[in-house]
C-alpha positions, 0 to 999 in steps of 0.5 A, spaced: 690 910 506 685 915 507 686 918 501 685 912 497 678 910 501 676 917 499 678 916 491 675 910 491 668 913 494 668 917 490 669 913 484 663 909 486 658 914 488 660 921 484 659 927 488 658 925 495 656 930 501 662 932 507 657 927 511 657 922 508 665 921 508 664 921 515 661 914 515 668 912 512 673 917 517 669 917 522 674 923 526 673 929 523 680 931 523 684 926 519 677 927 513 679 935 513 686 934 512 685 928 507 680 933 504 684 938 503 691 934 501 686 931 496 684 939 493 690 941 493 693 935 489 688 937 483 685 930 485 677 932 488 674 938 488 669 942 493 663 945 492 660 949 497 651 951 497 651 957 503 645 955 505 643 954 512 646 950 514 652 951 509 653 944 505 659 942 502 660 937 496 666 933 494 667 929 488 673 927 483 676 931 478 678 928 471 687 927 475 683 923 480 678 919 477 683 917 473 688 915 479 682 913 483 679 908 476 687 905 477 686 904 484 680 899 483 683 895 478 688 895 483 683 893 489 679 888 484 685 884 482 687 883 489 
């Protein structure tokens, strides 16, 4: 359920900072291992500025905005 809490966020905001997903999933684990399952499945892509602090970004690839537009067609019917 994660996972769908993420594509929907991102849906609705665009391309959103690693810290403003952990307002969301608040246990840092989980939100990595989503990330990461999330990337791997061609759904969201990371974007990355080696600043300091490093800051990365987040947001939905074409496959994932278009799962995350059924998604919420989902959600508001229900």
């Amino acid at each position: 359920m994660p996972s769908v809490i993420i594509l929907l966020f991102l849906l609705e905001k665009g391309e959103v900072r690693y810290a403003d997903l952990t307002k969301l999933i608040a246990s840092r684990g989980p939100l990595s291992l989503n990330l990461k399952e999330l990337s791997e499945e061609g759904l969201i892509q990371r974007r990355v500025i080696t600043t300091k602090p490093i800051q990365a970004y987040y947001s939905l690839i074409d496959r994932g905005r278009e799962i995350a537009t059924h998604l919420d067609k989902i959600k508001k019917t229900l």
